[in-house]
C-alpha positions as CSV (number, residue, x, y, z in Angstrom):
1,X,-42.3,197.2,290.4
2,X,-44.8,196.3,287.6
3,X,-41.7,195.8,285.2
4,X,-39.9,193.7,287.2
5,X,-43.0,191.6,288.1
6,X,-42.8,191.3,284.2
7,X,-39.3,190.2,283.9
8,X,-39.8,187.7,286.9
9,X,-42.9,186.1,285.2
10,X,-40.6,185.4,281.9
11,X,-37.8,184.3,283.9
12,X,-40.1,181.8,285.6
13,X,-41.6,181.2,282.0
14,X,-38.0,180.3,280.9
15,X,-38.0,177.7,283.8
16,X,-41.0,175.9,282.6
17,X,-39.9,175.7,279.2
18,X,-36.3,174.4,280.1
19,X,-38.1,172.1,282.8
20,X,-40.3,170.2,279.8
21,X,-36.9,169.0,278.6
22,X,-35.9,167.3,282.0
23,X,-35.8,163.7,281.5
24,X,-32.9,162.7,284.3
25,X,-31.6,164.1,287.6
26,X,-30.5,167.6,287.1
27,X,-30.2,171.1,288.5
28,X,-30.6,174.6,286.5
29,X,-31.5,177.9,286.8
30,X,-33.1,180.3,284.3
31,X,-32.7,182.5,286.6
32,X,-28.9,182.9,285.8
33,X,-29.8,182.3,282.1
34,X,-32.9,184.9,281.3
35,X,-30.8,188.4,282.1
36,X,-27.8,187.1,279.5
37,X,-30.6,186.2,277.0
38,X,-32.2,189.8,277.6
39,X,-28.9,191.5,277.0
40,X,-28.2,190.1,273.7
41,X,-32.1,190.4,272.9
42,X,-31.4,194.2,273.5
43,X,-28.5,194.3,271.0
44,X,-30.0,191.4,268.7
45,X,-31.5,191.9,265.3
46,X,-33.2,190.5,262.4
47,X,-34.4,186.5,263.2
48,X,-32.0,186.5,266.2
49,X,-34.0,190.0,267.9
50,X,-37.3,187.5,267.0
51,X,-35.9,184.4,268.5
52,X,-34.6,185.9,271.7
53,X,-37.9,187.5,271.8
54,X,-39.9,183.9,271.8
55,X,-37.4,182.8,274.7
56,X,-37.6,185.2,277.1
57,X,-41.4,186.2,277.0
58,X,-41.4,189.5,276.1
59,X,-39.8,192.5,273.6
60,X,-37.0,192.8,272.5
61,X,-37.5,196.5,273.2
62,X,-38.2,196.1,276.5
63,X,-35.3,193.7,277.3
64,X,-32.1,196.2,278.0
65,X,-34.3,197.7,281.0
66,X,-36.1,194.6,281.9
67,X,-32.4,192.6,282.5
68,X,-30.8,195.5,284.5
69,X,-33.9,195.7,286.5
70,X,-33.7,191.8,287.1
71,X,-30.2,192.1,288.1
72,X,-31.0,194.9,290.4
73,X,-34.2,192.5,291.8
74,X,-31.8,189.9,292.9
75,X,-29.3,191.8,294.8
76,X,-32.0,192.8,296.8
77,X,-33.1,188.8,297.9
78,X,-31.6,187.8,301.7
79,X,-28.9,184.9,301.1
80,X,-28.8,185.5,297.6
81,X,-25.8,186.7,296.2
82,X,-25.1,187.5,292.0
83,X,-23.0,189.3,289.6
84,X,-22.8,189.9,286.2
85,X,-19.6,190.2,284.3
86,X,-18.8,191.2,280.6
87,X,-15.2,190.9,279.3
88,X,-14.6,191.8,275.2
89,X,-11.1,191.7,273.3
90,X,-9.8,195.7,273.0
91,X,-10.8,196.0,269.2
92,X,-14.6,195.5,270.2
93,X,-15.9,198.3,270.2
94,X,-19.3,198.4,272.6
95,X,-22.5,200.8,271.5
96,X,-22.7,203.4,274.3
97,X,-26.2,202.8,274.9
98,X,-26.2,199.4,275.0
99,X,-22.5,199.2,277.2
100,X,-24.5,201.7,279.8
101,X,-26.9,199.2,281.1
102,X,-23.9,196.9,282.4
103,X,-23.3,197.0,286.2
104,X,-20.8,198.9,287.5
105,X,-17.3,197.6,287.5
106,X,-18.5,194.5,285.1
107,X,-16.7,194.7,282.5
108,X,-13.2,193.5,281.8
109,X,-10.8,193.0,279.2
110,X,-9.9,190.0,277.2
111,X,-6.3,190.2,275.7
112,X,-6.4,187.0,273.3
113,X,-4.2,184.3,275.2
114,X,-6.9,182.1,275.7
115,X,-5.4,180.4,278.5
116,X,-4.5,183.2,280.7
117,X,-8.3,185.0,279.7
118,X,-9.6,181.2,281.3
119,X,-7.8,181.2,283.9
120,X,-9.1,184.9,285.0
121,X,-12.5,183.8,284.0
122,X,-11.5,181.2,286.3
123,X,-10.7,183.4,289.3
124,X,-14.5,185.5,288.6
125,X,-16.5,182.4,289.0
126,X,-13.9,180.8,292.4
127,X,-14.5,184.1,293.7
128,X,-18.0,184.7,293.0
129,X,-19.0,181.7,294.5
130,X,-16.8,181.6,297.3
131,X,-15.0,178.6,295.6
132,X,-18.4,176.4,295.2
133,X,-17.7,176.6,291.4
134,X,-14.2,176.7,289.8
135,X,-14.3,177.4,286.4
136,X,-16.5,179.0,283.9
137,X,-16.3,175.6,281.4
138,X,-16.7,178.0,277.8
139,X,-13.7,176.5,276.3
140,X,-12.0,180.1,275.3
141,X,-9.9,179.9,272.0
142,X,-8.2,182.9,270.4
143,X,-10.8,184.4,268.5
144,X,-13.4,184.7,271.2
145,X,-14.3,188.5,271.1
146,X,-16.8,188.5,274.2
147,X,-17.3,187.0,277.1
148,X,-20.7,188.1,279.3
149,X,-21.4,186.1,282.7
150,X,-23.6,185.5,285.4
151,X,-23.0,184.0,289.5
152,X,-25.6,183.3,292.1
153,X,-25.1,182.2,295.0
154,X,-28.1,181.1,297.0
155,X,-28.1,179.9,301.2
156,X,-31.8,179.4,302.6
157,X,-31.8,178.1,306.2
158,X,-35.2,176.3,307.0
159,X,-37.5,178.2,309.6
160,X,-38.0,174.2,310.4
161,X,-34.7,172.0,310.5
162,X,-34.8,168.5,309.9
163,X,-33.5,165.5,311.7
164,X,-31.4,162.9,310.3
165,X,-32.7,159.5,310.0
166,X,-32.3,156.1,307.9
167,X,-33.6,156.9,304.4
168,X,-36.0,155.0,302.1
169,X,-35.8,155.2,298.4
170,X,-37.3,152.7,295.9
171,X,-37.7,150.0,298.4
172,X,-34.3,150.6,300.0
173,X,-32.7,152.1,303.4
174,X,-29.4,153.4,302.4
175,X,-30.0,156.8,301.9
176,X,-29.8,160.0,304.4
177,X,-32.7,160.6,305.2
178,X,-35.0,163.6,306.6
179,X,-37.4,163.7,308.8
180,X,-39.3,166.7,310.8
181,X,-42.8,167.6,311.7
182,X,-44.7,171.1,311.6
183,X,-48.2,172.3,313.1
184,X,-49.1,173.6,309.8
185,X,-51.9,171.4,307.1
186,X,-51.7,173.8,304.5
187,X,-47.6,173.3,303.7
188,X,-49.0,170.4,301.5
189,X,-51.5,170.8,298.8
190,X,-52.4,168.6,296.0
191,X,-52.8,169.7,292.2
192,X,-54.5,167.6,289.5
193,X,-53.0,167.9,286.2
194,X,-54.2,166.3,282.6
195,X,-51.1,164.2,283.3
196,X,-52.1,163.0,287.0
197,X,-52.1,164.7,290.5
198,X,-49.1,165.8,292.3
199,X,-48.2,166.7,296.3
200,X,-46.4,170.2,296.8
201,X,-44.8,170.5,300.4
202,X,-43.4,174.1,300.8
203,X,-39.7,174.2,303.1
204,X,-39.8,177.6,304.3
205,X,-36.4,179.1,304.6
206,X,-35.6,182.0,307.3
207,X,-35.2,184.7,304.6
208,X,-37.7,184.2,302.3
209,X,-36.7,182.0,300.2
210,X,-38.6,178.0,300.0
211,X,-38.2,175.0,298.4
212,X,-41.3,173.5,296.8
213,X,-40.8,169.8,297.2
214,X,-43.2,168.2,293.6
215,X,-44.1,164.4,293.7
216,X,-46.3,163.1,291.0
217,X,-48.0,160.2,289.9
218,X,-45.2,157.2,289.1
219,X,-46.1,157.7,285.4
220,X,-45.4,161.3,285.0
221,X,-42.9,162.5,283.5
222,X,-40.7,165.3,285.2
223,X,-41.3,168.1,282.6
224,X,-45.0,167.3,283.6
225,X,-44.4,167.3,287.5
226,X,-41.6,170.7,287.2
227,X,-44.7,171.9,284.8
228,X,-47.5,171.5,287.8
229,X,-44.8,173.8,290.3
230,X,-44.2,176.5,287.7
231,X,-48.6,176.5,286.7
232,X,-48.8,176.6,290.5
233,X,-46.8,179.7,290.6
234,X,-48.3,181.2,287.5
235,X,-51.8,180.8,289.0
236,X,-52.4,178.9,285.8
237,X,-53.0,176.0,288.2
238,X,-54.7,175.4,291.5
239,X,-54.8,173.1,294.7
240,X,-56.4,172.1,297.3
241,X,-54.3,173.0,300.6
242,X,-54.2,170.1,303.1
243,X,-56.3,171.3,305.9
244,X,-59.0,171.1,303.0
245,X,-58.0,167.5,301.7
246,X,-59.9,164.5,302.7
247,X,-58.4,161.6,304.5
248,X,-56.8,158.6,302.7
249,X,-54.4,158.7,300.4
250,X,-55.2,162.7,298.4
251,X,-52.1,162.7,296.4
252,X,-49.3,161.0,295.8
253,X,-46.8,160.2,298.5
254,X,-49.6,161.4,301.0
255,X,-51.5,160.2,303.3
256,X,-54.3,161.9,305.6
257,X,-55.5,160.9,308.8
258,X,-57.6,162.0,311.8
259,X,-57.3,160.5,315.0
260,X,-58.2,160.8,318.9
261,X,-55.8,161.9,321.0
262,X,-55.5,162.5,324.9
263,X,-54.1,165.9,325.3
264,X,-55.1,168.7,322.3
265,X,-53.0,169.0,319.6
266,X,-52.5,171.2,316.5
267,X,-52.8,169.8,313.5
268,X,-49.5,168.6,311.8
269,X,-47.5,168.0,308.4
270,X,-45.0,165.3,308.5
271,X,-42.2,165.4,305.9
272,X,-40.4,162.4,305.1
273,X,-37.8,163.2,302.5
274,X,-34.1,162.8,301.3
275,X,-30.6,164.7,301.5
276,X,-29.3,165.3,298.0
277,X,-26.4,166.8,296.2
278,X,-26.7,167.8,292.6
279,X,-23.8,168.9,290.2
280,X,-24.7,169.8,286.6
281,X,-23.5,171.3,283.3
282,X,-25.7,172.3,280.7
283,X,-24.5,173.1,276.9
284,X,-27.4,176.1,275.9
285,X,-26.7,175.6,272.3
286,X,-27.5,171.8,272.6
287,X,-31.2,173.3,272.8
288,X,-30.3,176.4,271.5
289,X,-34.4,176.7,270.2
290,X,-35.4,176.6,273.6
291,X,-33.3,179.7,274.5
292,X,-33.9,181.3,271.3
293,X,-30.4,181.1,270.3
294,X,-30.2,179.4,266.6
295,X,-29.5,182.2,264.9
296,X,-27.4,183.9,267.4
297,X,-25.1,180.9,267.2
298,X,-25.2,180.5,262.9
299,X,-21.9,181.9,261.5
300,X,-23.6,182.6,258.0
301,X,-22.3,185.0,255.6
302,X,-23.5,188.6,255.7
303,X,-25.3,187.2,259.4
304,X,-24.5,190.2,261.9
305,X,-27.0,188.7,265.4
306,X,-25.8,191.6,267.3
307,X,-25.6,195.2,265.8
308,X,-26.6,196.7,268.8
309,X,-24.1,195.1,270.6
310,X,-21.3,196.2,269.0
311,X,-20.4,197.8,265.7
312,X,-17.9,194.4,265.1
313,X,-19.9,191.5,263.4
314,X,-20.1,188.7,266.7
315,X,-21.6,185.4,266.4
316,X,-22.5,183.1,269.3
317,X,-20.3,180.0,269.6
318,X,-20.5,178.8,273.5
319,X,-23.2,178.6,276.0
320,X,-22.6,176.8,279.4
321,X,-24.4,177.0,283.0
322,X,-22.3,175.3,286.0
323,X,-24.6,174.6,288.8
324,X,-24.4,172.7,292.3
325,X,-27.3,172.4,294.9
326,X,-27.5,170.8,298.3
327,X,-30.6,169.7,300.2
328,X,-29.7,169.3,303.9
329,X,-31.3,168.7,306.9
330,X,-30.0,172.6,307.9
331,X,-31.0,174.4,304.5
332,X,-30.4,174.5,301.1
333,X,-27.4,175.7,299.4
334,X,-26.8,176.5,295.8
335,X,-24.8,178.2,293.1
336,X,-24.5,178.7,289.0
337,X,-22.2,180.4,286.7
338,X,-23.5,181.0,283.2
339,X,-21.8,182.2,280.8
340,X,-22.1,183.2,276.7
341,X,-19.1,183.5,274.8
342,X,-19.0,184.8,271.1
343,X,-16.2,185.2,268.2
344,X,-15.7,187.4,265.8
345,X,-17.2,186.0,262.7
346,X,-14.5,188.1,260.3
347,X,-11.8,185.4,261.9
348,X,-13.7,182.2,261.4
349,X,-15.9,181.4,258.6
350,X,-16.6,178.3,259.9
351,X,-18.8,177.3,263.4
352,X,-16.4,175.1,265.9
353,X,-17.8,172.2,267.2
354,X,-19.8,172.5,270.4
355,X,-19.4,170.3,273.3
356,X,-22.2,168.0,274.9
357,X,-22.6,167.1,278.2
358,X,-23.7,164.1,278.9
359,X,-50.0,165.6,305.7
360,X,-47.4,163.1,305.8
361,X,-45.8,163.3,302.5
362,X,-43.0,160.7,301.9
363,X,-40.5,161.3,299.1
364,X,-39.1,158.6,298.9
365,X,-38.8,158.2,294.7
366,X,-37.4,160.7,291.7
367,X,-38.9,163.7,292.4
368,X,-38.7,167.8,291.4
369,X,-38.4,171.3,293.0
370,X,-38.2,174.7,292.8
371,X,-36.3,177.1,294.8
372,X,-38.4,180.4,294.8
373,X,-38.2,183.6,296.5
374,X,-41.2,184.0,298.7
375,X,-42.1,187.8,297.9
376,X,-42.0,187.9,294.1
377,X,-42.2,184.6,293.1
378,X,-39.1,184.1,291.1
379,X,-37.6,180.7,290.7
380,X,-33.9,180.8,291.5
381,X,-33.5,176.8,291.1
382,X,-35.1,174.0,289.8
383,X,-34.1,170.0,289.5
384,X,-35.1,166.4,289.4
385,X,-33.8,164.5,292.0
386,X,-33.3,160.6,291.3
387,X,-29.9,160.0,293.6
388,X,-30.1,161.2,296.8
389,X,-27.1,161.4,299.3
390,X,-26.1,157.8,300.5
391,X,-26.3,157.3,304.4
392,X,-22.9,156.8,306.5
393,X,-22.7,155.9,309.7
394,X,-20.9,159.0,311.2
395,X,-23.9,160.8,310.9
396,X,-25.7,159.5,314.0
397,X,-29.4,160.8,314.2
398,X,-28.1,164.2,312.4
399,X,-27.2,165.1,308.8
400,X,-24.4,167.5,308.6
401,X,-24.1,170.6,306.6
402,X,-22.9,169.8,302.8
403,X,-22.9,173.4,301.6
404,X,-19.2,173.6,301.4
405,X,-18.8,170.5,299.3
């Protein structure tokens, strides 16, 4: 268990540093991203072994066993589904050791008619994710050599459900909105950070996994306020949980109060939130330092990234995570496909361009979160939400279920 409380803290590591680039809405998951990094660490040499090494957190050495035991970790997470895949054209010839770590049953062929290797690539990721994402967007051509690929698939239903109400957001009333009340103080808690203070509200889901709702100061930034969720985790940061904060106004978005009533009462935590919907793609080799794959991705002569991969000379050339996420008043519901796609470097001398794509505790502004499973700790999602679902009139006082959208 202590290696896989290793591999979880470098995974979660991975989210911090891939959060400090956030600067709009968006969804991600390192999650899907750290076991495909540790693979190639484990067959990596030379500056791309050292790279690799700096992005996921640990050794290279280390990394073959720490990925299988990762992937192993999250079939065993209620309402979380994954899968791994590797597909490599016939004259790629896999090292034994390295081909043996690889589930069973991943790995499939690639014949060299790029369209018909898309479109099964295609039918993985449909399937996969039960249709919630259609395509895995790497842009095949007919030198790509190898294909590896990851699919989770994530439902949390809340221990709590919400009810649907009018939604404020920035002044305005247009949004769906979500409201509900618990008897329990300490699902807040305030952090103080050199960058200001931010409110965490936990949403407990029915099989262990939560969503950690992060509001920060106005000024933040949201690499700062996704920074103060992952420190939180990490126990590199601490809070004050609410039954210990003083009344007022603690933290941002919150306010604390104590007042007489007639009958006795618990104490409560009143969430005022926001339904949203997130849908992102994410080029990895536009910030290929931050995932330690420069020189994994540089066709240079007499360059070989991957030896223990495979005995023929690969170089990186696509690097793309899908992912959707829906906060609802039932649950949350998510899913990514990542996917790494390399050529061999014998039939293109040149790199092909890469593509770029462009308490009570009231949410009611741009704010982050982090999708974690309760018992080890791993983050399975983070975002930045800044456009929440708008409010329709069909949805009465109830917010239906988007997870199929």
């Amino acid at each position: 268990m202590r290696s896989t409380d290793t591999a979880v803290r470098a995974a979660n590591r991975l989210t911090a540093r891939w959060a400090s680039e956030v600067r709009a809405g968006t969804v991600f998951s390192a999650a899907g991203v750290w076991p495909l990094l540790a693979l190639l660490a484990d067959g990596a040499a030379g500056a791309a072994r050292e790279e690799l090494e700096e992005a996921l957190g640990l050794p290279a050495g280390q990394a073959g066993a720490a990925a299988r035991e990762f992937l192993a970790m999250l079939t065993g997470i209620d309402g979380l589904s994954s899968a791994a895949g590797l597909w490599t054209a016939r004259f790629v010839a896999l090292r034994e050791e390295w081909a043996a770590g690889l589930p069973v049953g991943a790995h499939g062929v690639l014949t060299g008619d790029a369209a018909a290797d898309g479109r099964e690539l295609d039918a993985w990721a449909a399937e996969r994710t039960g249709g919630v994402i259609e395509r895995v967007r790497v842009e095949l051509v007919p030198e790509t050599s190898l294909v590896m690929a990851s699919a989770l698939v994530l439902g949390a239903d809340w221990e709590v459900p919400f009810e649907g109400h009018f939604g404020g957001w920035h002044g305005r009333h247009d949004r769906a909105g979500l409201v509900r009340e618990v008897p329990d103080l300490d699902g807040v808690a305030v952090a103080r950070t050199a960058a200001g203070a931010v409110t965490r509200v936990v949403v407990r889901g029915v099989t262990g996994v939560d969503v950690h709702l992060l509001l920060g100061t106005e000024r933040m930034r949201p690499g700062e306020v996704l920074g103060a969720g992952t420190g939180l985790l990490s126990g590199a940061l601490d809070a004050v949980p609410g039954s210990r904060l003083p009344e007022g106004g603690p933290g941002p978005g919150l306010h604390v109060v104590k007042r007489r009533t007639h009958t006795p009462e618990p104490p409560s935590l009143s969430l005022f939130t926001v339904e949203f919907t997130l849908r992102t793609e994410h080029d990895l080799l536009a910030s290929r330092d931050l995932f330690g794959l420069t020189t994994a991705a540089r066709d240079s002569p007499g360059a070989v990234p991957f030896p223990g991969v495979s005995r023929t000379p690969l170089v990186l050339e696509r690097a793309r995570q899908t992912m959707t996420a829906t906060f609802s008043a039932e649950g949350f519901r998510a899913a990514a496909v990542t996917a790494f796609a390399a050529i061999y470097r014998g039939r293109s001398s040149q790199e092909p361009p890469y593509e770029t794509t462009r308490a009570m505790a009231c949410f009611d502004r741009p704010f982050g979160f982090l999708t974690v499973h309760r018992e080890s700790g791993l983050v399975l999602a983070a975002g930045w939400v800044t456009d929440p679902t708008p409010f329709t009139q069909d949805r009465g006082g109830h917010v239906p279920d988007t997870s199929a959208d």
